[in-house]
C-alpha positions as YAML, in Angstrom:
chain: A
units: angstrom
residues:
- id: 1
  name: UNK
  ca: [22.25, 12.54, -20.48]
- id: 2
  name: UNK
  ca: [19.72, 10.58, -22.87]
- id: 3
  name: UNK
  ca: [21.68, 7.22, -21.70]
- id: 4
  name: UNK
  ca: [21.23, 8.09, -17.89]
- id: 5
  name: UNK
  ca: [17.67, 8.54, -18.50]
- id: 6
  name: UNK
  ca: [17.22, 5.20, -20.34]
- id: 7
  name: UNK
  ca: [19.84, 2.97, -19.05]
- id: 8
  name: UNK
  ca: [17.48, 1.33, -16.09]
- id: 9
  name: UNK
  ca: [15.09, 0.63, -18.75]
- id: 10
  name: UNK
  ca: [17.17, -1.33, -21.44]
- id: 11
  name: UNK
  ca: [16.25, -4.90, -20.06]
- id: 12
  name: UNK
  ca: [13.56, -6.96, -18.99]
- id: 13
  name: UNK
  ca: [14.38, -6.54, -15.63]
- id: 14
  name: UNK
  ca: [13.96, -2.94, -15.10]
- id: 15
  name: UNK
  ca: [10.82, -2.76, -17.49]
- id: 16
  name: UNK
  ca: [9.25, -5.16, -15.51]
- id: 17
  name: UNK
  ca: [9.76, -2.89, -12.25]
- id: 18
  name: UNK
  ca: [8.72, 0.13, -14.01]
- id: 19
  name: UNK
  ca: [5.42, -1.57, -14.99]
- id: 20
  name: UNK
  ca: [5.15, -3.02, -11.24]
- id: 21
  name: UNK
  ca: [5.61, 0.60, -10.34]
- id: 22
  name: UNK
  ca: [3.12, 2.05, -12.19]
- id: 23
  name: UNK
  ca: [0.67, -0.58, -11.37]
- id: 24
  name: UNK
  ca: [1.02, 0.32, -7.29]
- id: 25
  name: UNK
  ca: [1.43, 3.94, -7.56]
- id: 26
  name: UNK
  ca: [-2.32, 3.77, -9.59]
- id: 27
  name: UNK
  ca: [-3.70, 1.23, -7.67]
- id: 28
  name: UNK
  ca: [-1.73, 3.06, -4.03]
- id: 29
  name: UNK
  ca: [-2.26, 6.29, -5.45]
- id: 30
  name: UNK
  ca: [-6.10, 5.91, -5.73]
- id: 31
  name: UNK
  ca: [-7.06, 4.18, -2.90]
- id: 32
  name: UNK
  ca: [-4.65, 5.84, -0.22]
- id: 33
  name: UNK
  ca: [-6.89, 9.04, -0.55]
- id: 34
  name: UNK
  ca: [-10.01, 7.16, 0.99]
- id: 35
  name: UNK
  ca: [-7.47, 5.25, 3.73]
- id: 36
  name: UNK
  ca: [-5.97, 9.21, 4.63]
- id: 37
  name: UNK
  ca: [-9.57, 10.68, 4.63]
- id: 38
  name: UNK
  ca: [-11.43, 7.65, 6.39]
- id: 39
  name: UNK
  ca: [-8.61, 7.69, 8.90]
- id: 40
  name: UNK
  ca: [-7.42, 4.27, 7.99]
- id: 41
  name: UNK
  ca: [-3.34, 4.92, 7.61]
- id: 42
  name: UNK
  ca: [-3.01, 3.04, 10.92]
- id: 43
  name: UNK
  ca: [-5.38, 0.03, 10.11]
- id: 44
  name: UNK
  ca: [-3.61, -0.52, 6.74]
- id: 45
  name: UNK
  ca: [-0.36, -0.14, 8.36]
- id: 46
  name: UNK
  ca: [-1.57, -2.89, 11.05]
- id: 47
  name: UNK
  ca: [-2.85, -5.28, 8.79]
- id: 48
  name: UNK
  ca: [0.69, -5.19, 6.46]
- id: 49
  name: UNK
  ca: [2.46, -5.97, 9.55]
- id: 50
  name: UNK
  ca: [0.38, -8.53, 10.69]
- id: 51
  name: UNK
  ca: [0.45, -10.70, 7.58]
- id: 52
  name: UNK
  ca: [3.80, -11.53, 7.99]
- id: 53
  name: UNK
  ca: [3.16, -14.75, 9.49]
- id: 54
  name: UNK
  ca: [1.39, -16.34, 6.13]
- id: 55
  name: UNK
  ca: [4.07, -14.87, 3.87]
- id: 56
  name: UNK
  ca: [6.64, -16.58, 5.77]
- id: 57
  name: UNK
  ca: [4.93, -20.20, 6.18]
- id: 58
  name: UNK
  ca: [4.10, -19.72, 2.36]
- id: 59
  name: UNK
  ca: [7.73, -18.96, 1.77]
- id: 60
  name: UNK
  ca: [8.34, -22.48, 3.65]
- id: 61
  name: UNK
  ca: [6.06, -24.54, 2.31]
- id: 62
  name: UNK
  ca: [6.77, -23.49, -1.55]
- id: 63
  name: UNK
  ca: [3.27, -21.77, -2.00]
- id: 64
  name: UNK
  ca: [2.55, -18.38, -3.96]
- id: 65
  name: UNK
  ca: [3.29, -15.56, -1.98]
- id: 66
  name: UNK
  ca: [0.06, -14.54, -2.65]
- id: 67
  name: UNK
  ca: [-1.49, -17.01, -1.13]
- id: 68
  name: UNK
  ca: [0.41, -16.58, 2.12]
- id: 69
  name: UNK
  ca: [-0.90, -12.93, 1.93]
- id: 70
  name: UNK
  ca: [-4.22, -13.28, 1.49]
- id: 71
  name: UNK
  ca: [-4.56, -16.52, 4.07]
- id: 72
  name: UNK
  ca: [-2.15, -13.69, 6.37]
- id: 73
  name: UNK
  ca: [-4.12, -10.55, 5.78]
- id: 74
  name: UNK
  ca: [-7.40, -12.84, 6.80]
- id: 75
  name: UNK
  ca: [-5.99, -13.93, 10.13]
- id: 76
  name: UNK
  ca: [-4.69, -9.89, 10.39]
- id: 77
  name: UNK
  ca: [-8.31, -8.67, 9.71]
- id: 78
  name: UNK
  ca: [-10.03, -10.67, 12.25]
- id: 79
  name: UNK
  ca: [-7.73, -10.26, 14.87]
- id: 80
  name: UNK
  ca: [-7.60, -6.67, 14.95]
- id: 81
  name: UNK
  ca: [-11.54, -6.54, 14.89]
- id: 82
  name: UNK
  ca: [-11.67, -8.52, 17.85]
- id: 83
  name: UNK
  ca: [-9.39, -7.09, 19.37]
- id: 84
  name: UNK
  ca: [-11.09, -3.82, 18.32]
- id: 85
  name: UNK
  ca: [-13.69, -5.08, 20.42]
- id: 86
  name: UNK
  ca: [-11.76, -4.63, 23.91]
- id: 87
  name: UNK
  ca: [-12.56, -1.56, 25.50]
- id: 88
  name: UNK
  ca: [-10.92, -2.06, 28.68]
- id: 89
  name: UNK
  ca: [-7.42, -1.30, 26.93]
- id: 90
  name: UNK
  ca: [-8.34, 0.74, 24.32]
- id: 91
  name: UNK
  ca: [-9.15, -0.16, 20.34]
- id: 92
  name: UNK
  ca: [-5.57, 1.10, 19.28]
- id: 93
  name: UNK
  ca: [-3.55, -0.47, 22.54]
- id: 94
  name: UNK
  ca: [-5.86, -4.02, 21.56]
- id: 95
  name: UNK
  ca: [-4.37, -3.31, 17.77]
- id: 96
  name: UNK
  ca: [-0.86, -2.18, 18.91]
- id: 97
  name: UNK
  ca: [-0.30, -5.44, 20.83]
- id: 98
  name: UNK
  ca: [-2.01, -7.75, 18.05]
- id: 99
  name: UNK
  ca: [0.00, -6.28, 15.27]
- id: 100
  name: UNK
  ca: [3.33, -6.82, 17.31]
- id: 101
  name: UNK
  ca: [2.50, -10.34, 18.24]
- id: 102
  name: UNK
  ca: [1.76, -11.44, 14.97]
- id: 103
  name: UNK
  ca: [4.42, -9.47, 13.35]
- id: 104
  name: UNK
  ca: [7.15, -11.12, 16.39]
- id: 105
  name: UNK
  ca: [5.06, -14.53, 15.06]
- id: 106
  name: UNK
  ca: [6.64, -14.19, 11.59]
- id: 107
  name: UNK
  ca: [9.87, -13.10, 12.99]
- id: 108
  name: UNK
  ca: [10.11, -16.42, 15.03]
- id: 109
  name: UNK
  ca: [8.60, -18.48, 11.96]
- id: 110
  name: UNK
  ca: [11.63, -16.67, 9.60]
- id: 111
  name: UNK
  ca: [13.95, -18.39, 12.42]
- id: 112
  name: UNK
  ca: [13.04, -21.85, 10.99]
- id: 113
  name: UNK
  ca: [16.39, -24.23, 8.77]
- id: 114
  name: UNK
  ca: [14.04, -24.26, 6.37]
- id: 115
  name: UNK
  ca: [13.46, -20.34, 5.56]
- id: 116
  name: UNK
  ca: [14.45, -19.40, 1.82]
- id: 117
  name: UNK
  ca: [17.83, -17.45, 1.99]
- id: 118
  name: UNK
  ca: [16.19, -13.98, 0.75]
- id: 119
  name: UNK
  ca: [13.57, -13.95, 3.67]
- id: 120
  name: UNK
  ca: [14.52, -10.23, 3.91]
- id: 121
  name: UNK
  ca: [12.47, -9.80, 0.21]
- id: 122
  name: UNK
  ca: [9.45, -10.63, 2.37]
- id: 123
  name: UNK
  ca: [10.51, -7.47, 4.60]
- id: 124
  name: UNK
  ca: [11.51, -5.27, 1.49]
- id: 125
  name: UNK
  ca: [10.15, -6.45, -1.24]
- id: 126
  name: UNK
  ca: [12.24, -6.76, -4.36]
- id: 127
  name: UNK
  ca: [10.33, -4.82, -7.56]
- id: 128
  name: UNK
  ca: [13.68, -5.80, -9.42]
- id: 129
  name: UNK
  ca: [12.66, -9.73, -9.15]
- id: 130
  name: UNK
  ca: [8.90, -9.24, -10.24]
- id: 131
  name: UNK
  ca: [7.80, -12.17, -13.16]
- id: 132
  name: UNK
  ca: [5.47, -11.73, -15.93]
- id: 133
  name: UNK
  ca: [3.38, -14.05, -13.57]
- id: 134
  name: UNK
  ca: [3.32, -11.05, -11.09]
- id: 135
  name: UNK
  ca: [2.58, -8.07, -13.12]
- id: 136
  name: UNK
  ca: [-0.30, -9.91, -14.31]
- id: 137
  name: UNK
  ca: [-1.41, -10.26, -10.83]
- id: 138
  name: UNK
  ca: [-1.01, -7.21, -9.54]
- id: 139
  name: UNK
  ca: [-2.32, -5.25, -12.94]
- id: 140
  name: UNK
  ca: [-5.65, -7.93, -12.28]
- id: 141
  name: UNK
  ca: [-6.11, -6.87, -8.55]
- id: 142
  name: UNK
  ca: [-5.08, -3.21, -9.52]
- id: 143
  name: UNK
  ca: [-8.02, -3.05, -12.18]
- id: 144
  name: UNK
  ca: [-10.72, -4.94, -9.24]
- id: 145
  name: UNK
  ca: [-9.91, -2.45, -6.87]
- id: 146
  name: UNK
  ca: [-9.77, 0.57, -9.22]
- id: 147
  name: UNK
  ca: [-12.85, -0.44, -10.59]
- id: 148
  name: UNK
  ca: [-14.43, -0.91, -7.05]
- id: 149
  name: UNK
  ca: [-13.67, 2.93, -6.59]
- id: 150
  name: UNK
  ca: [-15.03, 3.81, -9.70]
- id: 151
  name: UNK
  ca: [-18.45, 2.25, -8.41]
- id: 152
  name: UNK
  ca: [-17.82, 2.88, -4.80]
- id: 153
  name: UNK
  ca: [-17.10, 6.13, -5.24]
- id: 154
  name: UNK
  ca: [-20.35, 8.18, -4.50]
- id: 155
  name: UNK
  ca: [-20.80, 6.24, -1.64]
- id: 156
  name: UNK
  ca: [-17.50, 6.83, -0.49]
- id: 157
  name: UNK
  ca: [-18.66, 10.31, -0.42]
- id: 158
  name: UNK
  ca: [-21.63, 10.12, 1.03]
- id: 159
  name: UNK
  ca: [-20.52, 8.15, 3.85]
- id: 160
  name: UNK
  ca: [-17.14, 9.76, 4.39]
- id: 161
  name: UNK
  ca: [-18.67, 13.41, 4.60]
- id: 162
  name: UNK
  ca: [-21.74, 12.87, 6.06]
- id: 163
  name: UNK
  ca: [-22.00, 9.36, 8.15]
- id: 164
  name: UNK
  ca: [-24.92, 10.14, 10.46]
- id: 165
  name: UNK
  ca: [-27.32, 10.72, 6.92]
- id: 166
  name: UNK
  ca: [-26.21, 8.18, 4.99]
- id: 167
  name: UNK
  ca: [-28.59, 6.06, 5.71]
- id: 168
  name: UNK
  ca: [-30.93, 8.19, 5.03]
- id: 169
  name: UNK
  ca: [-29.89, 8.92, 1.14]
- id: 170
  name: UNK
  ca: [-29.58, 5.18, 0.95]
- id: 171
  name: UNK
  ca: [-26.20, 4.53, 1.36]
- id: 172
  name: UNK
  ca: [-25.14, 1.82, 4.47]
- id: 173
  name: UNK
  ca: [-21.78, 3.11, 6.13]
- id: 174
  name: UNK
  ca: [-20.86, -0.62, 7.79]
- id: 175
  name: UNK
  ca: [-21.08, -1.65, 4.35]
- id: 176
  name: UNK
  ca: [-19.04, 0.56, 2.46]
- id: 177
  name: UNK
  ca: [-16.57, 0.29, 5.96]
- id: 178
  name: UNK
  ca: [-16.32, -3.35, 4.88]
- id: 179
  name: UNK
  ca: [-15.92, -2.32, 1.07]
- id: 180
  name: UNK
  ca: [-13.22, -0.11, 1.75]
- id: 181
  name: UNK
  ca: [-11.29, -2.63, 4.27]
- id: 182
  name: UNK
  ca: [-11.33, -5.48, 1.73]
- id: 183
  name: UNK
  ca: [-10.17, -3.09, -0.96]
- id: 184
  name: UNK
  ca: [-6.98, -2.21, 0.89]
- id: 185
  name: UNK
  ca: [-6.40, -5.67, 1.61]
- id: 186
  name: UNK
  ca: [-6.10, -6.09, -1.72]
- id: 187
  name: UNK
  ca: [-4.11, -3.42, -2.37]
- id: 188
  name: UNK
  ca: [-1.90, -4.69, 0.29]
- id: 189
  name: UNK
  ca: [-1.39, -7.77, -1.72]
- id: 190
  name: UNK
  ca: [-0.86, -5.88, -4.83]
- id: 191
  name: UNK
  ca: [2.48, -3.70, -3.02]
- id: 192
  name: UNK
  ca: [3.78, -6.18, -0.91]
- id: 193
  name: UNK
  ca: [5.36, -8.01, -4.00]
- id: 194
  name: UNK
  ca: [7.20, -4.68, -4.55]
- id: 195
  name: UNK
  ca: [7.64, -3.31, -1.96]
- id: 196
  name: UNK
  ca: [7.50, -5.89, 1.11]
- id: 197
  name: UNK
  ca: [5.97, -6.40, 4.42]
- id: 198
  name: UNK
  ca: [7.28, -3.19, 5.78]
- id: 199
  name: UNK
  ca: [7.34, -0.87, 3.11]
- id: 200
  name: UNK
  ca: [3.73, -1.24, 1.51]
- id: 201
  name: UNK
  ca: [2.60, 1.38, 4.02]
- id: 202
  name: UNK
  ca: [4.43, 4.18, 2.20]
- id: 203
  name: UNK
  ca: [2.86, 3.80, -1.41]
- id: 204
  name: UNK
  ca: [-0.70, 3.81, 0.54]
- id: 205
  name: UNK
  ca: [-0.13, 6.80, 2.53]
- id: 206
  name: UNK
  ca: [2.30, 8.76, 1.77]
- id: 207
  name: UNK
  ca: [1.21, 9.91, -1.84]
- id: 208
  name: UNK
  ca: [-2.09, 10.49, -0.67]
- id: 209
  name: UNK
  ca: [-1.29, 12.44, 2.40]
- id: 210
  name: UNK
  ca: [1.27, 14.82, -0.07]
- id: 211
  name: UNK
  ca: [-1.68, 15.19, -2.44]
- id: 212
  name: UNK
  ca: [-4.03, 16.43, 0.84]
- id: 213
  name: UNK
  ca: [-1.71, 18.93, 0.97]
- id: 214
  name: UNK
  ca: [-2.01, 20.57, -2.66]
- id: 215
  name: UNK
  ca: [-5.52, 19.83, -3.33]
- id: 216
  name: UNK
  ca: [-9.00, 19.53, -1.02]
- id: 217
  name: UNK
  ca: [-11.33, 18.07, -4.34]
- id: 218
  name: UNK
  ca: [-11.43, 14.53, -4.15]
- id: 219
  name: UNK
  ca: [-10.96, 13.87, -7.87]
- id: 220
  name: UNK
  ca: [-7.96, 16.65, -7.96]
- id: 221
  name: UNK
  ca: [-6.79, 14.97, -4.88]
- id: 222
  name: UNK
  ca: [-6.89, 11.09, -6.20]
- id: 223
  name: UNK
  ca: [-5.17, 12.53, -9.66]
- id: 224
  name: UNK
  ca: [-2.20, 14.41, -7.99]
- id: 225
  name: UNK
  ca: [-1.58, 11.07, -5.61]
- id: 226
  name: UNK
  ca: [-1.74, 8.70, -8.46]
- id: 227
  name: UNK
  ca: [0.83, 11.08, -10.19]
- id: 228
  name: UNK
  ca: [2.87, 11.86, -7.38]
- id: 229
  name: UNK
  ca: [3.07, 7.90, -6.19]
- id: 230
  name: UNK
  ca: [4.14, 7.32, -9.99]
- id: 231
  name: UNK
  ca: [6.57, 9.66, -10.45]
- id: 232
  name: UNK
  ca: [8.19, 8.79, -7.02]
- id: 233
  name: UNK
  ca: [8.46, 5.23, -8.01]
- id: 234
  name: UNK
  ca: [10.51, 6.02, -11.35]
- id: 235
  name: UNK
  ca: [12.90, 8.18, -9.14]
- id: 236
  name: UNK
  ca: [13.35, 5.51, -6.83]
- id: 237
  name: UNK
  ca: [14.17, 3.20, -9.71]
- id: 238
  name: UNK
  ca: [16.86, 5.65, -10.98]
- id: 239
  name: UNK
  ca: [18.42, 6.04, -7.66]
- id: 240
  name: UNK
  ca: [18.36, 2.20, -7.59]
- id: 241
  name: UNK
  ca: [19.86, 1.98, -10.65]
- id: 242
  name: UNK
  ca: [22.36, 4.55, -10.59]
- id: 243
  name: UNK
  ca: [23.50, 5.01, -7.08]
- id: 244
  name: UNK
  ca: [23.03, 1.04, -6.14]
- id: 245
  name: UNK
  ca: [20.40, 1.10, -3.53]
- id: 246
  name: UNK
  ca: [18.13, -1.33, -2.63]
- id: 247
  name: UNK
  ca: [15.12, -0.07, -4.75]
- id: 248
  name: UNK
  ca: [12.08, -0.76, -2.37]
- id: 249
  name: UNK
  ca: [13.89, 1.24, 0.48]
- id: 250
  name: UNK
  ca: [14.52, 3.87, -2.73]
- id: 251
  name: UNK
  ca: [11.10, 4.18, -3.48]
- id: 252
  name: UNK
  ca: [9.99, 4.88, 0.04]
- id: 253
  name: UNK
  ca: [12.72, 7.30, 0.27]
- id: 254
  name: UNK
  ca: [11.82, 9.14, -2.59]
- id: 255
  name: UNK
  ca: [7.78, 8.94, -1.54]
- id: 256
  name: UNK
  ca: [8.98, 10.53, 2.03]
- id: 257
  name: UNK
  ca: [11.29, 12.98, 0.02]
- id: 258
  name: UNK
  ca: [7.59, 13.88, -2.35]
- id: 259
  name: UNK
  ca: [5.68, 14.25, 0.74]
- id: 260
  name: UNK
  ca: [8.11, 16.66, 2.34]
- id: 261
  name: UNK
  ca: [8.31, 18.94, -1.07]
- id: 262
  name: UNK
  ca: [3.98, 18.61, -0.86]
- id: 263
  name: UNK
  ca: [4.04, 19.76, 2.74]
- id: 264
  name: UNK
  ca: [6.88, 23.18, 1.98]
- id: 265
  name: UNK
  ca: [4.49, 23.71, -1.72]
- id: 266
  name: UNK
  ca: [1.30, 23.60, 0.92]
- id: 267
  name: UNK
  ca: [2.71, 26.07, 3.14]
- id: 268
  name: UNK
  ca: [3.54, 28.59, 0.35]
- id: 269
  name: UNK
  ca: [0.50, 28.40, -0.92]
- id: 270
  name: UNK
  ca: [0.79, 26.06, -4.14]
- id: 271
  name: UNK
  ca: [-2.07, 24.22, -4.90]
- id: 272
  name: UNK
  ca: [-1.80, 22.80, -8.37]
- id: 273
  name: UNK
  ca: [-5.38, 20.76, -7.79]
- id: 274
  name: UNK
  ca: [-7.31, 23.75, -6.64]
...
């Protein structure tokens, strides 16, 4: 029994995917309980989507990932607010057809001679092939965007409970709107080495939604998701490990799987957050 339990963890390679784990589910964790109670799930589903297009001509022209990401999630972020801005279709219709053009974009792009041969880590991620290089980065953007929380976080309150007086006690909700949007594009840029283009969504939302269920306190709330998105993540590993699964479809899994159990403890009643 002691071996199963430590097995995954006797090289580099699975240490380095624990630590990548831990760093989303905090940094996920965290910040997926503002994107579930701002309403944002679909928004930070639509701009992972969309940045597929600069992983994939990063991926081509031998750049960071990250850079692709970032250049990608800029190009996401301003085409969905523009689109936004079409009311003869509808803000989420606009989105819808944005997200799948750009998304069909990167699709066509990942057509290309020249495409790396594991374009589908782009898709899936691959928390197995993380480098010291990206743990660093994701445990630097995991600290800028936990920290932004920390300071954020009456504001967050304010604005989130009460929009309508929040000027009033001082607080500007297009502001913290714009806070909040830049901080999950971060966090999209932290996951999507982990987890890929089509997974990030789950370790934003899905923790946070299964803590909803258990908890109504903020603080309780953001605890429980952290722990929840952390604790998934390991058992995704081990199911990696010992059943030979791809391990970013694993973790989802296993984040779907936590939600579920949240959802059945809700119902009877279980509320270990208060």
């Amino acid at each position: 029994m002691l071996d199963w339990l430590l097995d995954p963890w006797r090289d580099p390679i699975g240490l380095r995917a624990l630590a990548e784990v831990v760093a989303l589910g905090a940094t996920g964790g965290a910040l997926g309980c503002w994107i579930v109670f701002y309403r944002l799930a679909y928004s930070a589903e639509s701009l992972a989507h969309a940045l597929l297009p600069g992983l994939v001509i990063a991926a081509l022209a031998g750049f960071p990932l990250v850079l692709g990401g970032a250049a990608g999630v800029l190009v996401a972020a301003v085409a969905v607010a523009l689109a936004g801005r079409t009311p003869a279709i509808g803000s989420d219709t606009a989105v819808s057809v944005v997200v799948t053009a750009l998304l069909g974009l990167g699709a066509l792009l990942a057509l290309s001679p020249d495409t790396p041969a594991r374009l589908q880590e782009l898709l899936f991620g691959d928390v197995l092939g993380v480098t010291d290089g990206d743990l660093a980065l994701a445990a630097g953007l995991g600290f800028v965007v936990l920290g932004a929380l920390a300071v954020l976080h009456p504001s967050l309150l304010v604005v989130g409970f009460d929009r309508t007086s929040a000027k009033a006690l001082g607080r500007a909700p297009v502001a913290i709107d714009i806070a909040l949007g830049v901080l999950v594009a971060l966090a999209i840029l932290v996951a999507v080495q982990g987890l890929g283009n089509l997974l990030v969504v789950a370790v934003l939302v899905a923790p946070a939604a299964a803590a909803r269920r258990l908890t109504r306190r903020v603080p309780a709330m953001m605890a429980v998701a952290v722990a929840i998105a952390i604790g998934a993540g390991v058992a995704g590993l081990y199911a990696s490990y010992h059943l030979e699964t791809a391990a970013g479809a694993s973790i989802a899994a296993a984040l779907v799987l936590a939600y579920a159990a949240a959802r059945v403890a809700g119902a009877l009643g279980v509320r270990p957050g208060g």
